[in-house]
N, C-alpha and C positions, 0 to 999 in steps of 0.2 A: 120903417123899413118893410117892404112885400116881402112874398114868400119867395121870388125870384131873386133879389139881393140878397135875401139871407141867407138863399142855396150858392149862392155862388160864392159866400164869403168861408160857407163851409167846404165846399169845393176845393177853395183857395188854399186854405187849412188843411185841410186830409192830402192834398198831393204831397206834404216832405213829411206825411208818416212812413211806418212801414209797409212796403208791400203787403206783408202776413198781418196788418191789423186795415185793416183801408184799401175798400173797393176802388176810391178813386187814385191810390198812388197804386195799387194794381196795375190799373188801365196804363198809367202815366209809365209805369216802369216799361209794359207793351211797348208804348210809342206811339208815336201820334197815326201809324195805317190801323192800329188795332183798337184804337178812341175811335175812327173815322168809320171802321167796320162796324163797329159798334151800332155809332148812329144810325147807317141803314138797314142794319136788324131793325133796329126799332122802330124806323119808319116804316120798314116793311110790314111789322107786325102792328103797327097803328093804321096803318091802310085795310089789314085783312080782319081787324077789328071793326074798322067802321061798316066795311063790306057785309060782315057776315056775325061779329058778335054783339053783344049786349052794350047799352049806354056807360055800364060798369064795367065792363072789359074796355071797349076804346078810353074811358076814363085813364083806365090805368096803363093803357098802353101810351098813351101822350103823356103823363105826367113820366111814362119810362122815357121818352124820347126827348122831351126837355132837359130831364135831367142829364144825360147821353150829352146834348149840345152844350148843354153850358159847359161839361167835362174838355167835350172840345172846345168851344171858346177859352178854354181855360188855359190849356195846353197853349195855345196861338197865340196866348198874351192879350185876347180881343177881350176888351171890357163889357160886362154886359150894358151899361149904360151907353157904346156905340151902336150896337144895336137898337138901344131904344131910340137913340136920337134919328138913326136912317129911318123908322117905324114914323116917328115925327114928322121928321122929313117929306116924308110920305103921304102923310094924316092930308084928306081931303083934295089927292092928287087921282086922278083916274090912272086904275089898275093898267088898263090899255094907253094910256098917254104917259105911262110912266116906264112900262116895259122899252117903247118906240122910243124913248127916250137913252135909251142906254143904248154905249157903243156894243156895232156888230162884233157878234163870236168869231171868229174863222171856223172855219168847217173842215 
């Protein structure tokens, strides 16, 4: 099992603790805008790490931002192994022929 399955099976596990013992049933008791909020903290701050801090800071600002998504994938009921499989999916498709590939947004 990766370190990715295993966060998410503890993930799984800490959301029907207590609020007051468990950051991730914290977040969960919030609700999913305050999972959501979460995550773009932390992309935010994985961005102005890559920009401007140390290998060791963006380090740990992505492993805060995975951990954040899987919380949300959690919450969504979304398996991390769909994810991996869209990532498969993917594997050896061009970045640009696969963007054109997806239906338009409306605007």
């Amino acid at each position: 099992m990766d370190t990715l399955t295993k966060l998410e099976a503890t993930i799984a596990a800490r959301r029907s603790a207590s609020p007051d013992q468990s950051y991730v049933a914290k977040l969960n008791a919030k609700g999913l805008p305050k999972i959501a909020e979460k995550v773009g903290e932390e992309a935010t701050e994985t961005i102005i790490a890559a920009l401007t801090g140390s290998d060791a800071e963006l380090t740990g600002e992505a492993a805060d931002l995975l951990f954040h998504l899987l919380v949300l994938l959690s919450a969504k009921g979304v398996p991390l192994s769909d994810v991996m499989a869209e990532l498969d999916r993917r594997e050896g498709v061009s970045g640009l022929d696969e963007k054109a590939s997806r239906p338009e947004s409306p605007t």
